[in-house]
VEXTOR-734286 format. One record per residue (C-alpha): x, y negated, z negated. Coordinates in Angstrom, 2 decimals. Last residue first. Layout:
BEGIN
+---------+---------+---------+
:       X :       Y :       Z :
+---------+---------+---------+
:       X :       Y :       Z :
...
+---------+---------+---------+
This chain:
BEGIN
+---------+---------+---------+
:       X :       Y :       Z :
+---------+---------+---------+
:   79.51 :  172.38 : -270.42 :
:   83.25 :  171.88 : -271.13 :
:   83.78 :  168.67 : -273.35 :
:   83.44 :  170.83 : -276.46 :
:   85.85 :  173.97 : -275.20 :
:   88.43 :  170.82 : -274.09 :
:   88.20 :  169.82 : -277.55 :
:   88.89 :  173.37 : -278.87 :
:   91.84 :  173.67 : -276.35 :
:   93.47 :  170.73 : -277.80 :
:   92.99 :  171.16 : -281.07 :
:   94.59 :  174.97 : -280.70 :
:   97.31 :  173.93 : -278.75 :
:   97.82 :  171.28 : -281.17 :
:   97.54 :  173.80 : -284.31 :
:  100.12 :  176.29 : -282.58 :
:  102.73 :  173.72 : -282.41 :
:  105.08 :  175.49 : -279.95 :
:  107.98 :  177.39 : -280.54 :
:  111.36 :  176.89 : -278.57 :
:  112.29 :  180.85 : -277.07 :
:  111.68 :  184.25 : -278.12 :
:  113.96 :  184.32 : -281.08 :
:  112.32 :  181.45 : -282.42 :
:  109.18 :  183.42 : -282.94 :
:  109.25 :  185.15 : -286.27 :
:  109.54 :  181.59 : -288.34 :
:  106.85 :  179.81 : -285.97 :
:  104.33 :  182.43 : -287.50 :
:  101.65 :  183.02 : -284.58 :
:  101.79 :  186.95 : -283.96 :
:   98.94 :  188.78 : -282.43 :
:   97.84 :  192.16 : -283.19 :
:   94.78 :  193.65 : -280.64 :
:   93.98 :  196.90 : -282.10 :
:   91.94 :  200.28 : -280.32 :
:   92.27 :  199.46 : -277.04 :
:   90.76 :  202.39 : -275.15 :
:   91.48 :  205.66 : -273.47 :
:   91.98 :  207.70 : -276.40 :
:   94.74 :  204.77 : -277.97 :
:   95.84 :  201.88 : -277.08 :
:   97.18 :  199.47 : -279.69 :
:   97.46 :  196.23 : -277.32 :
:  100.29 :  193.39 : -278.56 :
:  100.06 :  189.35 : -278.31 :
:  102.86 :  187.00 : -278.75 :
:  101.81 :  183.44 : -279.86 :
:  102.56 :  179.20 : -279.24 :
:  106.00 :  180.07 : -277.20 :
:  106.86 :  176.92 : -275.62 :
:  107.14 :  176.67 : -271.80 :
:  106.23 :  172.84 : -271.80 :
:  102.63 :  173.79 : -271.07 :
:  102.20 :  175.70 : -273.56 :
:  103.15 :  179.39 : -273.70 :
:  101.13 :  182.53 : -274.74 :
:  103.59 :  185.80 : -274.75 :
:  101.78 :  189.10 : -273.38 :
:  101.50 :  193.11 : -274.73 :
:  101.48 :  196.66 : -273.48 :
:  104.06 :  198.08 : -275.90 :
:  107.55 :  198.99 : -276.13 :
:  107.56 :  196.15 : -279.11 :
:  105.57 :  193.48 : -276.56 :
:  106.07 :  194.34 : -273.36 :
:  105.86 :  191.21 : -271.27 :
:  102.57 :  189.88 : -269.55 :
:  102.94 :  186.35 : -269.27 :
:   99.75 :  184.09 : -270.26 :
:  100.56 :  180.70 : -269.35 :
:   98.84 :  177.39 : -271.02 :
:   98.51 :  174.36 : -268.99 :
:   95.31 :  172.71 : -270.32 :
:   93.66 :  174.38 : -268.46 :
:   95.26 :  177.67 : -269.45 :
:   93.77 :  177.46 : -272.91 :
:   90.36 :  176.10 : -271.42 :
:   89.91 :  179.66 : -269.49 :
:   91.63 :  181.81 : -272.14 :
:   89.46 :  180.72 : -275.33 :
:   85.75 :  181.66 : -274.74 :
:   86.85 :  184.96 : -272.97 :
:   89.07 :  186.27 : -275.94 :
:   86.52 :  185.27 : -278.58 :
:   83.35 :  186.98 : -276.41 :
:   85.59 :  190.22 : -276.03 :
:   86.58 :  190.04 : -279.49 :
:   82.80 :  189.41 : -281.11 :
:   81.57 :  192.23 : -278.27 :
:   84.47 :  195.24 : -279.12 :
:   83.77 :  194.91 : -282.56 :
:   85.91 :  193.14 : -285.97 :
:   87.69 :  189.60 : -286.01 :
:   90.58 :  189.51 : -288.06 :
:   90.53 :  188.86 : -292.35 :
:   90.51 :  185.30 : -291.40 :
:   91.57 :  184.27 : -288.05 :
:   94.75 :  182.48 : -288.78 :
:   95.82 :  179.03 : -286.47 :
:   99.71 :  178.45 : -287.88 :
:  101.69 :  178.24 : -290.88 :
:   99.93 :  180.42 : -293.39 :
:  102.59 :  183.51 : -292.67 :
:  100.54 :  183.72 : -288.92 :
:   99.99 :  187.18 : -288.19 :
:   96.57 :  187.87 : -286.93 :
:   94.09 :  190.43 : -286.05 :
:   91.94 :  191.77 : -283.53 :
:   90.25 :  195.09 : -284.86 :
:   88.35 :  197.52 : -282.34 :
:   85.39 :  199.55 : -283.76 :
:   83.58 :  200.12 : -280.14 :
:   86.64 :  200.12 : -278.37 :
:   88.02 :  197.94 : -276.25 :
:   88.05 :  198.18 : -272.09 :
:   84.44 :  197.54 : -271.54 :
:   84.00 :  194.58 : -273.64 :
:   86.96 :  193.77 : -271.80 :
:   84.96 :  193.75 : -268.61 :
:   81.48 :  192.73 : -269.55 :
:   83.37 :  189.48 : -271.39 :
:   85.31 :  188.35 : -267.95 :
:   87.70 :  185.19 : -268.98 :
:   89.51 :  185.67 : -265.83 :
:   92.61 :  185.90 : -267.62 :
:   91.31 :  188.47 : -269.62 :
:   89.71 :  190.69 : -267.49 :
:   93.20 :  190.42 : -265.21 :
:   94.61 :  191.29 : -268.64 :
:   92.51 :  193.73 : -269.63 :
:   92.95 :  195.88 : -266.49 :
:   96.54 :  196.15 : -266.71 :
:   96.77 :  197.04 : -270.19 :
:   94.86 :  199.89 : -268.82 :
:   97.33 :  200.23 : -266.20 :
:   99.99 :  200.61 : -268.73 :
:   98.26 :  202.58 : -270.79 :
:   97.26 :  205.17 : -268.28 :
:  101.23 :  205.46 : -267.30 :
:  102.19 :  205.69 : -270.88 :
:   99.99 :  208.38 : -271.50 :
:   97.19 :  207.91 : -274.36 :
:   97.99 :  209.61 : -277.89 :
:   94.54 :  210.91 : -279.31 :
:   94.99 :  211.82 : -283.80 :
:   96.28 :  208.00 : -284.33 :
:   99.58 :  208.52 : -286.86 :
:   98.18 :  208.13 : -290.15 :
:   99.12 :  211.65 : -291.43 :
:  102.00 :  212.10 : -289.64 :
:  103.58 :  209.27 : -291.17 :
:  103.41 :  210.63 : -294.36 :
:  104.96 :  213.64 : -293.61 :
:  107.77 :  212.59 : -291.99 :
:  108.54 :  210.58 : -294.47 :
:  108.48 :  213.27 : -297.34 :
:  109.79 :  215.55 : -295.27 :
:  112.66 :  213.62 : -294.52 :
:  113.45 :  212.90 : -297.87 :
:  113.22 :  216.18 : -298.99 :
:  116.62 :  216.68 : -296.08 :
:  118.11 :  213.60 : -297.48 :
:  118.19 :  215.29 : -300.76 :
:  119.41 :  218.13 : -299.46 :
:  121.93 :  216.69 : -297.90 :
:  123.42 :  214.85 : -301.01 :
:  122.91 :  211.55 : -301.24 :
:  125.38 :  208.28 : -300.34 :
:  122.59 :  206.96 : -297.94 :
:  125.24 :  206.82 : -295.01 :
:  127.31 :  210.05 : -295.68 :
:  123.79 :  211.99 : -296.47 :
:  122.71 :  210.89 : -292.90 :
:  126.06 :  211.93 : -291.47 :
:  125.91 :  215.27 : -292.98 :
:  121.78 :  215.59 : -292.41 :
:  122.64 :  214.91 : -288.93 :
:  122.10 :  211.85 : -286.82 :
:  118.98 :  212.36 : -283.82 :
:  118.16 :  208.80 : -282.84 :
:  114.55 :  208.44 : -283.81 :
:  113.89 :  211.66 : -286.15 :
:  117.10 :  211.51 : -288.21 :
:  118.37 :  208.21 : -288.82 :
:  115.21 :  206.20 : -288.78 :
:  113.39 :  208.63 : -291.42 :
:  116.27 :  208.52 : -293.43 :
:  116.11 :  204.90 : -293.37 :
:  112.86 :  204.59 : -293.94 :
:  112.70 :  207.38 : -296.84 :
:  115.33 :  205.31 : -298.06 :
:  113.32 :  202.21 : -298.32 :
:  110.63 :  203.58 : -299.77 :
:  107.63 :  204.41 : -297.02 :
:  104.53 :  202.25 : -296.32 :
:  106.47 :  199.79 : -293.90 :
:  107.20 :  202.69 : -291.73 :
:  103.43 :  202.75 : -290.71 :
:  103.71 :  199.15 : -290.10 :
:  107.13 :  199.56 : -287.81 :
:  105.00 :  202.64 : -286.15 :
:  101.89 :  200.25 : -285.14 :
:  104.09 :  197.46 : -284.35 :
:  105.84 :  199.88 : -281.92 :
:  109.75 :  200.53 : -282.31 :
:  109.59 :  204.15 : -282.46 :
:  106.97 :  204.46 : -279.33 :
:  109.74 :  202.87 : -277.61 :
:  112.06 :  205.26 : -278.42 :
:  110.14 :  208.10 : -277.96 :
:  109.10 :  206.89 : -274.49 :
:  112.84 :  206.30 : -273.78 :
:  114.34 :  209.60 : -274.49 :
:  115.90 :  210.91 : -271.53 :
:  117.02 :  207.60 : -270.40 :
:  118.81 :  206.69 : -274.14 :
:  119.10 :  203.05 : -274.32 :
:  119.40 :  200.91 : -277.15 :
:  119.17 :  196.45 : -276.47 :
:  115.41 :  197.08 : -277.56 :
:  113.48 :  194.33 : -275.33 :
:  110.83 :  191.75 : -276.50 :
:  110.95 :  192.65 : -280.22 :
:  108.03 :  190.44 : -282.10 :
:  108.88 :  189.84 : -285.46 :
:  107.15 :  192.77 : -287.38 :
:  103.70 :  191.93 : -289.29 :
:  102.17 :  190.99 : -292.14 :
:   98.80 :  190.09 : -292.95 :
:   97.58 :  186.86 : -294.55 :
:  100.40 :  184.82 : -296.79 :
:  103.44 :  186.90 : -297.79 :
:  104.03 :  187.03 : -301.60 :
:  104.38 :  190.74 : -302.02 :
:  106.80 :  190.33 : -298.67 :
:  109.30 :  188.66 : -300.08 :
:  109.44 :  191.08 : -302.55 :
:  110.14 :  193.40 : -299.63 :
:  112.40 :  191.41 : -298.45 :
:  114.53 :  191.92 : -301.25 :
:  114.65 :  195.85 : -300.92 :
:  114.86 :  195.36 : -297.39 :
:  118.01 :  193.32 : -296.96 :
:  119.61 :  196.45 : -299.33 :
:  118.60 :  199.16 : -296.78 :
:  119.98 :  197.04 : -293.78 :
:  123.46 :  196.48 : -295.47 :
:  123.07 :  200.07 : -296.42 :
:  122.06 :  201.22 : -292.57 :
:  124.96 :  198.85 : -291.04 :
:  127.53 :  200.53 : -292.87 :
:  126.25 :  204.17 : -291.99 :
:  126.02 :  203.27 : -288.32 :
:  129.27 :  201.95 : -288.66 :
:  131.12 :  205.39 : -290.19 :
:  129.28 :  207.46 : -287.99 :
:  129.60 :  205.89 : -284.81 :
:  133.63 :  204.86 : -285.66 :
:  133.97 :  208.58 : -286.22 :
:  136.98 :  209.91 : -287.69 :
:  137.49 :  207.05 : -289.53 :
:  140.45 :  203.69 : -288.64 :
:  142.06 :  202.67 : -291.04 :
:  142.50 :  199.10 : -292.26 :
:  139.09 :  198.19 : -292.14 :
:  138.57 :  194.64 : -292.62 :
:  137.09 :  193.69 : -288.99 :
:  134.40 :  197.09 : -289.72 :
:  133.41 :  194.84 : -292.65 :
:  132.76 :  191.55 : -290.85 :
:  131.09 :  193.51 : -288.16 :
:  128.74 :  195.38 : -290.10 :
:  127.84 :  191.63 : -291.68 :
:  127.11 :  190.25 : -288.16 :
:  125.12 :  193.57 : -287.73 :
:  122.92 :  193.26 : -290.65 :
:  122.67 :  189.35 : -289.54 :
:  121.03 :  190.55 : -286.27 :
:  118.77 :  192.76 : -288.06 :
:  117.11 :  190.56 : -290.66 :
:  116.87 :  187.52 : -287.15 :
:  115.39 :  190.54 : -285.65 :
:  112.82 :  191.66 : -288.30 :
:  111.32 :  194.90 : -288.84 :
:  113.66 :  195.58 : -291.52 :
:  114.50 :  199.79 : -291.37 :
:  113.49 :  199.83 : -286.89 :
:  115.45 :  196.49 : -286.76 :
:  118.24 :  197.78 : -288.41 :
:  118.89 :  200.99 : -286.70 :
:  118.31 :  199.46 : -283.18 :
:  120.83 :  196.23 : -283.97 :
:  123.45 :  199.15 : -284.99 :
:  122.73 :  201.11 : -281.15 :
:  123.20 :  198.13 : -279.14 :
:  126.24 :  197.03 : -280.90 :
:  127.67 :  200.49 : -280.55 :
:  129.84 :  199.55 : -277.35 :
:  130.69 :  195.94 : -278.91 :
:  131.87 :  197.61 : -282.14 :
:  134.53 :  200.14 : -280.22 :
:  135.52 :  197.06 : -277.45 :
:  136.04 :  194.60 : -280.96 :
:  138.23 :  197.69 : -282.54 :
:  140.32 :  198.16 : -279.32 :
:  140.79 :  194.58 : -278.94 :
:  141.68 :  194.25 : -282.97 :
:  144.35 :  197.15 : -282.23 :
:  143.78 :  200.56 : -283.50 :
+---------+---------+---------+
């Protein structure tokens, strides 16, 4: 195989080894250096395997496997709640299985992932979003297949259990989404009361380095009046809301007035309503999305303007 040959092989499957490692690390910048480091070893190889797919995808699941068992240290010490890095657009494509794919990479499935061992993460990854085989899974995780197979179960199992018991259609929660935001925008509290549910949760992300609210605000009236009170003088100011799926999700990014991102915002819907609002403010999980903004002068700036507003 000739380094051309090996580059075109590793460039095709790129899309597919980023996919695997986000969905173990939930992190992109995690993910993108899992792949750098797949590369670096596929570059060594002196012989080619029998399946490039197989042999890469198993690389980039240790390198992925071992991030995570530091990280997750890392995580012990995290300040405030926790979430993903924000994933604007999954690079992997399968047409006939994009919902499933999408629903995969939702911060509501990355968190429910975060609650299995790392190999029942992987194993999980492997098997029930992009199809592998118990041979090639038990290749990759070094186990035998019916290990990998208990493993399964296992995560399968406990996901399952705290998966939301109504699923809403993807065409209903897009134009739900739809609804909120022009309620949003126009900073109309009867309409997204409306649209959230009764027991709804908006809550933060912000790693103690930006604008936190607490333990989240709780109730469809305290989030609808929140939302509302902060929109109108956010975009006077300047600020732009622009609606982007956020994780395969109904979601928006909040930019200043220099086109900064200050925040990325994602809507859990579920049985007709928006059960979670999750936003993420940490300036370390948002440099992938463009040049951060200073959250705390946004948010100093559109408190003042609040003040001065009658």
């Amino acid at each position: 195989m000739t380094s051309e040959d090996r580059f075109d092989e590793f460039h095709q499957l790129r899309p597919l080894l980023f996919s695997i490692a986000y969905r173990i690390l939930g992190s992109v910048n995690e993910a993108e250096d899992a792949v750098q480091e797949t590369w670096l070893r596929w570059d060594a190889v002196e012989t080619a395997p029998d399946s490039v797919k197989a042999y890469l995808s198993a690389v980039v699941t240790r390198i992925a496997i071992n991030e995570l068992n530091s990280a997750r240290a890392r995580r012990e010490r995290y300040v405030g709640p926790w979430f993903p890095e924000p994933l604007l657009d999954d690079p992997y494509e399968d047409p006939e299985r994009s919902a499933e794919l999408a629903d995969s990479v939702s911060t509501a499935a990355l968190l429910l992932l975060e609650r299995l061992s790392p190999l029942e993460r992987a194993v999980f990854v492997l098997r029930e979003v992009f199809g592998f085989d118990y041979g090639e899974i038990a290749e990759a995780l070094n186990r035998s297949e019916p290990a990998c197979r208990q493993l399964a179960t296992r995560a399968r199992r406990h996901m399952d259990e705290r998966r939301p018991r109504f699923e809403t259609d993807r065409k209903e929660r897009e134009e739900l989404a739809g609804r909120f935001f022009d309620a949003f925008r126009g900073g109309h509290v009867d309409s997204l009361r409306d649209l959230l549910a009764a027991d709804i949760h908006m809550v933060s992300d912000s790693g103690g380095k930006a604008p936190i609210w607490g333990s989240g605000i709780f109730g469809a009236e305290n989030v609808a009046r929140l939302l509302a009170s902060l929109v109108t003088p956010f975009m006077n100011i300047g600020g732009e809301v622009e609606i982007h799926q956020i994780n395969g999700q109904p979601g928006a990014i909040f930019r200043d007035r220099e086109g900064r991102v200050v925040n990325t915002l994602a809507l859990e819907i579920a049985d007709g309503q928006i059960q979670t609002i999750r936003a993420v403010l940490n300036p370390d999980k948002l440099g992938h999305v463009g040049p951060v903004a200073d959250a705390w002068a946004v948010l100093r700036e559109t408190q003042q303007l609040r003040r001065r507003t009658p």
